[in-house]
C-alpha positions, 0 to 999 in steps of 0.5 A: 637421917642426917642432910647436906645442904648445899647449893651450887653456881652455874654460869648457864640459863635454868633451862640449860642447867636442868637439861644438863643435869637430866641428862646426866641423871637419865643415863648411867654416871658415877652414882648409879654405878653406886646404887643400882637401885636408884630412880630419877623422877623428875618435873620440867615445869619445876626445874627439879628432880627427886633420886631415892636409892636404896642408902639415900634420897636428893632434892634437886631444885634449879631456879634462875637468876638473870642469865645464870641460875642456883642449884639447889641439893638436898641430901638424906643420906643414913647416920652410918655415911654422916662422917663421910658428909663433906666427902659425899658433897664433894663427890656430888659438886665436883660432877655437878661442877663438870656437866654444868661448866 
């Protein structure tokens, strides 16, 4: 399965940026509405989180640096989506970008 690989900015504490996007995961958004199928497990004590859909499966990982933090992604998605990558990545930064601003 092809990956993307990215990782994303934000201007907030770890602690803030993992409960933003916890929240966003636990409740409905734009890619469960994609993947009905779709479940969240995530670990506070790591700041991480790991989506399997029933197309794709994340990695998300957030660690701290000073008074900001990196979000790391990881994404498997299925060779039939690999020419739609940059679109997908995207998709994810720009609601990542939103809830983490």
């Amino acid at each position: 399965m092809p990956k993307l690989n990215f990782e994303l900015p934000a201007k907030v504490s770890a602690d803030h940026a993992f409960g933003k996007i916890q929240t966003f995961l636990s409740s409905e958004n734009h890619f469960t509405r994609l993947d009905p199928k779709l479940t969240t497990t995530f670990d506070q004590a790591q700041k991480s989180c790991h989506l399997k859909g029933s197309q794709f499966q994340a990695d998300i990982k957030v660690a701290a640096h000073a008074e900001t933090c990196m979000v790391n992604v990881v994404v498997e998605i299925p060779l039939a989506l690999a020419l739609f990558k940059s679109k997908i990545q995207q998709e994810i930064e720009k609601a990542f970008i939103k809830i983490l601003s």
